[in-house]
C-alpha positions as CSV (number, residue, x, y, z in Angstrom):
1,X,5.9,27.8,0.0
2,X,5.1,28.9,3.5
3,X,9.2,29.3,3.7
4,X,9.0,31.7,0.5
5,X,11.5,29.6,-0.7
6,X,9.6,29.2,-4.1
7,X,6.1,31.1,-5.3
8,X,4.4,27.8,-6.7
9,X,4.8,24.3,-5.4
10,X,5.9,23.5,-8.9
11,X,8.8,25.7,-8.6
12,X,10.7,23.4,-6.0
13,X,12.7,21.6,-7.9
14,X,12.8,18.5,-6.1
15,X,9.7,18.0,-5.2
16,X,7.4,15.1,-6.9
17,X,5.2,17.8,-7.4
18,X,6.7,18.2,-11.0
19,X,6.0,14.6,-11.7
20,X,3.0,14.2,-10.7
21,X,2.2,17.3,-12.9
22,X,3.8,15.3,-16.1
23,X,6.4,18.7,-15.7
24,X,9.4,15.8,-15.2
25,X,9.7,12.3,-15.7
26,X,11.5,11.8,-12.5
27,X,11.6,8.7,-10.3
28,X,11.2,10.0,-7.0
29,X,8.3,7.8,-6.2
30,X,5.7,5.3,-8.3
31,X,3.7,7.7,-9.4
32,X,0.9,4.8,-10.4
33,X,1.1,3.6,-7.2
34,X,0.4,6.1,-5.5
35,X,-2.1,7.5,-7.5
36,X,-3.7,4.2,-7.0
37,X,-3.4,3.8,-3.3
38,X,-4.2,7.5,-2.5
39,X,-7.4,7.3,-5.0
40,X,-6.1,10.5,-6.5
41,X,-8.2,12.4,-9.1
42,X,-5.6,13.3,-11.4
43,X,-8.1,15.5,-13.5
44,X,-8.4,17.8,-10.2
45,X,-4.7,16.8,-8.5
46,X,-3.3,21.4,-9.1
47,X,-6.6,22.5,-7.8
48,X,-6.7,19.3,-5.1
49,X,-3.1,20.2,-3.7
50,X,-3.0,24.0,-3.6
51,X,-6.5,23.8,-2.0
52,X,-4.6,21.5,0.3
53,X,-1.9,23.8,0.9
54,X,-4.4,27.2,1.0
55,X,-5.9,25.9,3.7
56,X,-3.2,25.0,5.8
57,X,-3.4,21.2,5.1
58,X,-6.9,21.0,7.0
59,X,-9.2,21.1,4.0
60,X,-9.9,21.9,0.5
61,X,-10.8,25.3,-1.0
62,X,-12.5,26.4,-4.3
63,X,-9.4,28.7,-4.9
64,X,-6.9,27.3,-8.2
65,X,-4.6,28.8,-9.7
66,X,-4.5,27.3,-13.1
67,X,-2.1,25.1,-15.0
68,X,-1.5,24.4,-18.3
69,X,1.2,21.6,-19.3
């Protein structure tokens, strides 16, 4: 996103991204796994990762931008 090579992270095409989001049922990585060993909150993963990304990978924010599957 910071390349402008895509608007939304969910855009990029080969990122796990989409899987994570249930957008692709890809096997990229083990998405249990990891949900598991990074104690992700998958009710709060969108808001989680653009917060992530918003803030320049330092920190959260309180700014989402919505999804709906």
């Amino acid at each position: 996103m910071r390349t402008k090579l895509v608007d939304k992270m969910e855009d990029w095409e080969y990122s796990s991204f989409r899987d994570y989001l249930g957008l692709r049922n890809g096997t990229l990585t083990n998405k249990e796994l990891a949900i598991q060993l990074l104690d992700l909150d998958m009710n709060r993963f969108y808001e989680d990762s653009y917060g992530i990304i918003n803030d320049g990978g330092h920190g959260f924010d309180d700014g989402c931008h919505g999804f709906e599957p």
